[in-house]
C-alpha positions as CSV (number, residue, x, y, z in Angstrom):
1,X,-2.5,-7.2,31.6
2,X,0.1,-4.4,32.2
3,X,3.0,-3.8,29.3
4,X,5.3,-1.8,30.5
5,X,7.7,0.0,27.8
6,X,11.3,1.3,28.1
7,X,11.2,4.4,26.3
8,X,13.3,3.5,22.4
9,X,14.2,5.9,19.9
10,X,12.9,3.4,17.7
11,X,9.2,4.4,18.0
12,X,7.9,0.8,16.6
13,X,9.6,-0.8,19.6
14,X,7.6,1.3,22.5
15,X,4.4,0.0,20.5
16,X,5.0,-3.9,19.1
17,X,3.8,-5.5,22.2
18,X,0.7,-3.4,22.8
19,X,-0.4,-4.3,19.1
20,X,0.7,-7.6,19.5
21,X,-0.9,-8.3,22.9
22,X,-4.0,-5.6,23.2
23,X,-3.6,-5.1,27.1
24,X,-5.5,-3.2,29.3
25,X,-2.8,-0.8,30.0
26,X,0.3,0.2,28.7
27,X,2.7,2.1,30.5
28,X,5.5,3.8,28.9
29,X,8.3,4.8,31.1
30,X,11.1,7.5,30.3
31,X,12.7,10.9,31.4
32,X,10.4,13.5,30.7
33,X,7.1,14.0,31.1
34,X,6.2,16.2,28.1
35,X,8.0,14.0,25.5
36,X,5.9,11.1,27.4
37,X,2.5,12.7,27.2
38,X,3.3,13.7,23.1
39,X,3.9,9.4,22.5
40,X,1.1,8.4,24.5
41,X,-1.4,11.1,22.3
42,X,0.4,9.8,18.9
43,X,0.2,6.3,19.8
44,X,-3.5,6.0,21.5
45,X,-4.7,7.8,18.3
46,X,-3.1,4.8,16.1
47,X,-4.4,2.3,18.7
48,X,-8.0,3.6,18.5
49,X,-7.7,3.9,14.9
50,X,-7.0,0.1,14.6
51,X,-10.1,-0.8,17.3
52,X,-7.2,-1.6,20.1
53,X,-8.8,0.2,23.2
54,X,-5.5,-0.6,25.4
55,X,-5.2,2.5,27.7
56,X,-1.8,4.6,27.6
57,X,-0.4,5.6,30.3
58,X,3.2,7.7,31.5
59,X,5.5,7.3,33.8
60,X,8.5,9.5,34.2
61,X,11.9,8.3,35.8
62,X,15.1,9.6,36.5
63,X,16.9,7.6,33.8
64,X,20.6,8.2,35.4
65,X,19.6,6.9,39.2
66,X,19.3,2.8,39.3
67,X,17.2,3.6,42.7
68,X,15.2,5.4,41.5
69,X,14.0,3.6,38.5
70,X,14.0,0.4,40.3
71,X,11.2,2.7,43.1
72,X,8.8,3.4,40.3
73,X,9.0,0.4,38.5
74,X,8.5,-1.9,42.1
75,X,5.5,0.5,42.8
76,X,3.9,-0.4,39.3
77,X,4.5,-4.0,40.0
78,X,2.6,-3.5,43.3
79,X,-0.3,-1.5,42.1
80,X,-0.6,-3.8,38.8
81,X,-1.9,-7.7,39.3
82,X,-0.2,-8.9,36.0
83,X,3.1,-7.1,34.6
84,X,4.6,-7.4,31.6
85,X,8.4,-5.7,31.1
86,X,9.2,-5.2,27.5
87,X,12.6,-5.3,27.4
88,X,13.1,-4.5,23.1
89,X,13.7,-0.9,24.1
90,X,15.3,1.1,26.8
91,X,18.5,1.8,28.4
92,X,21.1,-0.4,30.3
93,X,19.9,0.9,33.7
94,X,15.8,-0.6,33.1
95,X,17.3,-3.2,32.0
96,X,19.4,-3.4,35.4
97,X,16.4,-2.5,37.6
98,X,14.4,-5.1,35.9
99,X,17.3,-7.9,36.8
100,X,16.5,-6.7,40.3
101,X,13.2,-7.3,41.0
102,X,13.3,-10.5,39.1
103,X,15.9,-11.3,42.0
104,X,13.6,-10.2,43.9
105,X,10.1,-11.4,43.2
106,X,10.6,-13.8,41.0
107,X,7.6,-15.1,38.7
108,X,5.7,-11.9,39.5
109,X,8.1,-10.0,36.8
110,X,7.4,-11.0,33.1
111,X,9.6,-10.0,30.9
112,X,9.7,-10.5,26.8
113,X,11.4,-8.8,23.9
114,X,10.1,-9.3,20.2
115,X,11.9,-9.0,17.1
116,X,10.1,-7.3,14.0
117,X,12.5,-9.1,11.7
118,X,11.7,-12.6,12.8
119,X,8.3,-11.6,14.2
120,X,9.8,-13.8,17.3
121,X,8.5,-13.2,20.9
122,X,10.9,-14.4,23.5
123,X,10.7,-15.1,26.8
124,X,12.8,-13.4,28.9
125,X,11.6,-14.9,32.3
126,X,11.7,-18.7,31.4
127,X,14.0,-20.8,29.7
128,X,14.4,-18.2,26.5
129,X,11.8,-19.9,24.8
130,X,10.3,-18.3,21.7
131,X,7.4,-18.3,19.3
132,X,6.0,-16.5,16.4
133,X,3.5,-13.7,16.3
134,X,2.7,-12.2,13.5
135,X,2.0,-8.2,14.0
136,X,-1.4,-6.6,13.0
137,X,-1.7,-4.8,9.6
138,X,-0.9,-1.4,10.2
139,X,-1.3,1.3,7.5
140,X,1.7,3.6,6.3
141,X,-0.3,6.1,7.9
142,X,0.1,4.7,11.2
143,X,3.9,4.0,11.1
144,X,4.3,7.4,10.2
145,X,2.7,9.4,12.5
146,X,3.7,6.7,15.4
147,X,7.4,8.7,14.4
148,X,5.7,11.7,14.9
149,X,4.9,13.1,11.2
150,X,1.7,12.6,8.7
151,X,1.5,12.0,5.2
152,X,0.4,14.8,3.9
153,X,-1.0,13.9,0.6
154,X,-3.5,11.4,1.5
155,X,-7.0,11.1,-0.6
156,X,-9.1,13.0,1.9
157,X,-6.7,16.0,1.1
158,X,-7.6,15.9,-2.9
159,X,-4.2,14.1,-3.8
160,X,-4.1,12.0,-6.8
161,X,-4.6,8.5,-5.9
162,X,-3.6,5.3,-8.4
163,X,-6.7,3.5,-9.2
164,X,-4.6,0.2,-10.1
165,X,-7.0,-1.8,-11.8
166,X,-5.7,-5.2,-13.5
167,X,-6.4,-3.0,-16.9
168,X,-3.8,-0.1,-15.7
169,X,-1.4,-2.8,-14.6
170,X,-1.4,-4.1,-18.2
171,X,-0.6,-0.1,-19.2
172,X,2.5,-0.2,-16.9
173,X,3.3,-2.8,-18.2
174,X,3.6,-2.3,-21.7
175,X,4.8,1.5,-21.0
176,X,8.1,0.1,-19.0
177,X,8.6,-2.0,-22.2
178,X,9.2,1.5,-24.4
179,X,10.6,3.1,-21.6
180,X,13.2,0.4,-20.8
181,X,14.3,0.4,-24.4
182,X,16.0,4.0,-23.8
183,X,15.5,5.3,-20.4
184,X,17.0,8.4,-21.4
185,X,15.1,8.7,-25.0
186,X,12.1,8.2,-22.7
187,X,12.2,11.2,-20.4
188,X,13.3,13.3,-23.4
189,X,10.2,12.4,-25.2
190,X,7.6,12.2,-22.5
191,X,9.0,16.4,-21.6
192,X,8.1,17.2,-24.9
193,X,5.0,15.6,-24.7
194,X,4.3,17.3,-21.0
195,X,4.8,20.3,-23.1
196,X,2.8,20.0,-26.2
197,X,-0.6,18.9,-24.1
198,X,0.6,22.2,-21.9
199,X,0.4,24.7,-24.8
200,X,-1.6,22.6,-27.4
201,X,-4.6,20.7,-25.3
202,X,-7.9,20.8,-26.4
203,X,-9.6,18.6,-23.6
204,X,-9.3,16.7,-20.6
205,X,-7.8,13.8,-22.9
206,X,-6.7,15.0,-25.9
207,X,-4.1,17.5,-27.8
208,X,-4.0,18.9,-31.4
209,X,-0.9,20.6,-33.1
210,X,0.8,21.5,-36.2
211,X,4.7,21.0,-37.3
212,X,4.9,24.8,-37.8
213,X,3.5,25.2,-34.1
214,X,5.8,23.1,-32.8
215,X,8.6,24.7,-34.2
216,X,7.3,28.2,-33.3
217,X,7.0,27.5,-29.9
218,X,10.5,26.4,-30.1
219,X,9.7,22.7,-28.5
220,X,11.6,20.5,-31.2
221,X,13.6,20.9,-34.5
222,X,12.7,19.4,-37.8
223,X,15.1,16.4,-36.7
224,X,13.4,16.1,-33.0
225,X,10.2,16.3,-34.4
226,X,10.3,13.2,-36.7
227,X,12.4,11.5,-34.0
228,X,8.8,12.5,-31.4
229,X,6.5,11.7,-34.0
230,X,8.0,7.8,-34.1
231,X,8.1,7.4,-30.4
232,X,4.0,8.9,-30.6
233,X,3.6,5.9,-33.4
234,X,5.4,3.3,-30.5
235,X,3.0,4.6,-27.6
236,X,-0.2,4.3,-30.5
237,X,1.2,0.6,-31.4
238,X,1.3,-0.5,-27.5
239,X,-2.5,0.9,-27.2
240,X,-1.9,3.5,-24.7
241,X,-2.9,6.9,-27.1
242,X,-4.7,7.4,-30.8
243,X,-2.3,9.1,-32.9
244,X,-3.8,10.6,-36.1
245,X,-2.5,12.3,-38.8
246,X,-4.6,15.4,-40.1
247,X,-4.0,17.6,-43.1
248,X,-1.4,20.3,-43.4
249,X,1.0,18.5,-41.2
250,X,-1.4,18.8,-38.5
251,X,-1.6,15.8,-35.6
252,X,-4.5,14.5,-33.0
253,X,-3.3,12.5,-29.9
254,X,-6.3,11.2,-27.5
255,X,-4.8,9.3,-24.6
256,X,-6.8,6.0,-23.8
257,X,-7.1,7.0,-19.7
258,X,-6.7,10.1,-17.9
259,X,-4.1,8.0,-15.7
260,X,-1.9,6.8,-18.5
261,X,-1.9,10.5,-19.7
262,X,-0.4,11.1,-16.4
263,X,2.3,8.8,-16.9
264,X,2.8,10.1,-20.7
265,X,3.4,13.6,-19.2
266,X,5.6,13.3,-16.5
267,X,9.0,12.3,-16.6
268,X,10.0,9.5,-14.1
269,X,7.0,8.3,-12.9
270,X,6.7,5.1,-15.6
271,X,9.5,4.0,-12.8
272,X,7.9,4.2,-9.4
273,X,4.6,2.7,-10.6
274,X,6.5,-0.5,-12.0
275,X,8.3,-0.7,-8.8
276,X,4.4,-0.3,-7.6
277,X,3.8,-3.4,-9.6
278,X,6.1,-5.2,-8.8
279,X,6.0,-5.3,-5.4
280,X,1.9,-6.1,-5.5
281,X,3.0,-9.3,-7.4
282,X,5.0,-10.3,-4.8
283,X,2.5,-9.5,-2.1
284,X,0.3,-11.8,-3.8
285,X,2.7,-14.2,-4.3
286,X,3.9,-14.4,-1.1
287,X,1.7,-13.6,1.5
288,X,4.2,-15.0,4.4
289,X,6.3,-12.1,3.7
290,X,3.3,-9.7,4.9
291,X,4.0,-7.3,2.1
292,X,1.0,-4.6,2.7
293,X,0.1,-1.0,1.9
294,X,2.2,-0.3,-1.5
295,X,2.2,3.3,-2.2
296,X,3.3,5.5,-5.0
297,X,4.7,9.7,-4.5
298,X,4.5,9.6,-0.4
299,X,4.5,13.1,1.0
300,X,6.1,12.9,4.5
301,X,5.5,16.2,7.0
302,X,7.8,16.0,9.6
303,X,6.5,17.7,12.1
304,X,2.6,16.3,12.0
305,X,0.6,19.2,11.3
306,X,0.5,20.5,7.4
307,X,1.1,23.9,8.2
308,X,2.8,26.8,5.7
309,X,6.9,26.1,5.5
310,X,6.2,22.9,7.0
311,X,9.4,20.3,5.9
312,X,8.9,17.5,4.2
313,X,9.9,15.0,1.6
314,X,8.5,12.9,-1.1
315,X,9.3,9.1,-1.3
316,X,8.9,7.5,-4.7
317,X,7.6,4.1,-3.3
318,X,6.9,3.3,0.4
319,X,4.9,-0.2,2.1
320,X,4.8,-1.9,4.4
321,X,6.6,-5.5,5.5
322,X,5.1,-6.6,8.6
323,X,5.8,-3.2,11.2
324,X,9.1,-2.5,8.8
325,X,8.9,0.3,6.3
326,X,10.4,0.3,3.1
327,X,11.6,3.8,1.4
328,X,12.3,3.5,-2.4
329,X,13.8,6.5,-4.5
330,X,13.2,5.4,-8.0
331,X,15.6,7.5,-10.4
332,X,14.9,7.2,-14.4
333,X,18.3,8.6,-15.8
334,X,20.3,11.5,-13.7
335,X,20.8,11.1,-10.2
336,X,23.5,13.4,-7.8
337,X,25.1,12.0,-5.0
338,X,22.5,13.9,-2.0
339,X,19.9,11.6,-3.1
340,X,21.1,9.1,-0.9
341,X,22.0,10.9,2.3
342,X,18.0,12.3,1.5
343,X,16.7,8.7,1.3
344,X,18.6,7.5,4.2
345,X,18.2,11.0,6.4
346,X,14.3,10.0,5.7
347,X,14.1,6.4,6.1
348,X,15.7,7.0,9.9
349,X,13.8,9.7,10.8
350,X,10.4,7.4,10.0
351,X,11.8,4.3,10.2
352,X,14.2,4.4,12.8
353,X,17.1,1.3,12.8
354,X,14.3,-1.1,10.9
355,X,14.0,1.1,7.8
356,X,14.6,-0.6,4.5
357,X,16.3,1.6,2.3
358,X,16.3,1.2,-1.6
359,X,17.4,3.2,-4.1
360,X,16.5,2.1,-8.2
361,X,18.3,3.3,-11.1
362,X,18.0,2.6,-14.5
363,X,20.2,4.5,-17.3
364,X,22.3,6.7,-14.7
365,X,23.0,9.8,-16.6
366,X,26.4,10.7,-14.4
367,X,26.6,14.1,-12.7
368,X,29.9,13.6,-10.9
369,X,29.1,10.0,-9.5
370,X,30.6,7.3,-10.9
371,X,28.8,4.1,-10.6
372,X,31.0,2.4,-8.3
373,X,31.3,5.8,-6.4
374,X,27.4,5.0,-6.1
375,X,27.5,1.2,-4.8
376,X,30.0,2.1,-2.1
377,X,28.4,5.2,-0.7
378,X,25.2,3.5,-0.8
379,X,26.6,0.6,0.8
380,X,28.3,2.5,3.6
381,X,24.6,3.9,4.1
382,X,22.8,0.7,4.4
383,X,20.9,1.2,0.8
384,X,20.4,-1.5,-1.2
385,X,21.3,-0.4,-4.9
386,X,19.3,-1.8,-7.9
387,X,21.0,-0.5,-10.9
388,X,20.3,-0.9,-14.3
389,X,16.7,-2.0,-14.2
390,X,16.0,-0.7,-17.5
391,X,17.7,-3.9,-18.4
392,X,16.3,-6.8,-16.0
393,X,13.4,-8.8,-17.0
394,X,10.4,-8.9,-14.4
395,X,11.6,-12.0,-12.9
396,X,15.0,-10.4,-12.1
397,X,13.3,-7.4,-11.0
398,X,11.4,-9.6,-8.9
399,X,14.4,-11.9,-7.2
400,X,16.2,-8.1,-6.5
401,X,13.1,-7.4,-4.5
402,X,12.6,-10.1,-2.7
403,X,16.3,-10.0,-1.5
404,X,15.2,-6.9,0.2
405,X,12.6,-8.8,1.9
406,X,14.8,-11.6,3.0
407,X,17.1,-9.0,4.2
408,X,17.3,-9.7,8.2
């Protein structure tokens, strides 16, 4: 079998059928030559990476002469003994020249289109008739770089990867429960503790300190200090830290894991890696929705090679649903308007027009966006808001997620 693809700006659609199908040859047909050659490198290197030894090959058209395009595309059909058109992508004129020689030849010219929302093949050259294939299980790594970029902090390049073991979970867990008692106490506290284990560590795991050290390296006042000290008590009582009390106003804290003292030292990431597990729930709850490849602090390089100056952009959260990516920005307390023209300038430029586009807030501190400011620009962007998750239960959590999944 022969595919042949109409050239999309949607990169996903110039590549569905070949996953879905495997054919010998695919055959992607556009304007210019260069840009053709760049897709077909990007996408064999995804094909062989998934064991799909489909063959890709270019072929360039003027786009703006109906003759011409229906030339090339009858000399394919000739050469080839079983065509496919894939009609999801391309321009009005392909389209045109593929009603032609379907005038023309009849049953010789195939023709589908699938939809990644419905996962729905239809049959263009029958009756319309449709059924469901379900795509392969691509990798994050694969969408991306079939839109031309690369993540550049993946394991192989030393980047902190979660380990998130059923344990772990249980540490989120019971960290999102302080944190969502005051979101904004929360980031406050867990500065000041970023701090303190930056001036005052003493190993890999643990941190020692005085009062009068505290106060001389002008971290908190007598009033903070008392007000930290509590919250240290809170973390000790949910059994993520030992807290002891030494003589001479003097204090030992000794973090349970290295990756909850990551958490307890960085402001905002408690946030993402519920979202993180969250989202696994409902993967394994629902395995129809084809939920896969949940990722947390997802370096995008535009460009595909890491290089100095390169641009790029981090995205708090990012899966998969079937071929559809999802970009979360996950904000713990202040948030400025940009935030969302970055998440949405992002989530097009990797996920073209099937990009799901979420942005979770829990205490907004404001900084010249009002709330309902905040629903309707995010609305007019085609981002789903979640706001106030610092005060939704898990199962509401949940049901706000799995809207997004519903979401055509």
């Amino acid at each position: 079998m022969t595919i042949i693809e109409f050239i999309d700006k949607n990169q996903i659609d110039n590549l569905c059928s070949t996953l879905l199908f495997r054919p010998d040859e695919t055959i992607l047909v556009g304007a210019d030559e260069g840009f053709l050659n760049n897709l077909s490198a990007r996408y064999t290197s995804v094909l062989r990476r998934n064991r799909i030894q489909t063959e890709v090959s270019v072929c360039a058209i003027n786009p703006e002469r109906l003759s011409d395009i229906i030339e090339k595309l009858e000399l394919i059909l000739g050469t080839e003994s079983e065509c496919v058109f894939d009609l999801t992508g391309g321009g009005e004129l392909y389209l045109a020249a593929v009603g032609v020689l379907f005038g023309k030849y009849g049953d010789r010219v195939q023709m589908h289109r699938y939809n990644l929302g419905s996962q729905k093949l239809i049959d263009c050259d029958t009756e319309g008739n449709s059924r469901t294939m379900s795509p392969p299980a691509l990798k994050l790594t694969d969408m991306i770089e079939i839109y031309g970029g690369i993540i550049a902090n993946t394991e192989e390049q030393g980047a902190e990867v979660w380990n998130l073991t059923d344990d772990f979970l249980d540490d989120i867990r019971r960290m999102w429960v302080i944190c969502s008692r005051d979101s904004y106490k929360w980031n406050r506290m867990i500065a000041r503790l970023d701090e303190i284990y930056a001036k005052f560590g003493t190993g890999p795991l643990r941190t020692s300190f005085s009062r009068e050290q505290m106060k001389l390296a002008q971290l908190l006042t007598r009033t903070s200090q008392n007000e930290f000290l509590n919250f240290i008590v809170q973390l000790q009582n949910a059994g993520l830290l030992r807290f002891t009390s030494l003589a001479n106003d003097t204090y030992r804290i000794v973090f349970s894991n290295e990756q909850v003292k990551h958490v307890l030292t960085t402001a905002g990431q408690i946030l993402e890696l519920k979202i993180n597990q969250v989202l696994r729930e409902i993967r394994d709850e629902n395995p129809l929705l084809l939920i896969r490849d949940i990722h947390t602090g997802v370096l995008l390089d535009w460009d595909g090679r890491v290089t100095s100056g390169d641009i790029n952009n981090e995205i708090d959260v990012m899966c998969l649903q079937g071929l559809i990516p999802w970009f979360i920005s996950c904000k713990n307390g202040k948030i400025m308007v940009d935030e969302l023209y970055k998440l949405n300038t992002v989530a097009t430029r990797f996920g073209g027009r099937y990009a799901k586009k979420v942005l979770v807030v829990s205490n907004m501190v404001n900084n010249g966006i009002s709330r309902q400011s905040l629903r309707d620009r995010a609305a007019e962007l085609g981002i789903t808001l979640i706001d106030n998750i610092d005060v939704m239960s898990d199962a509401a959590i949940k049901q706000k997620l799995l809207a997004v999944c519903n979401q055509p």
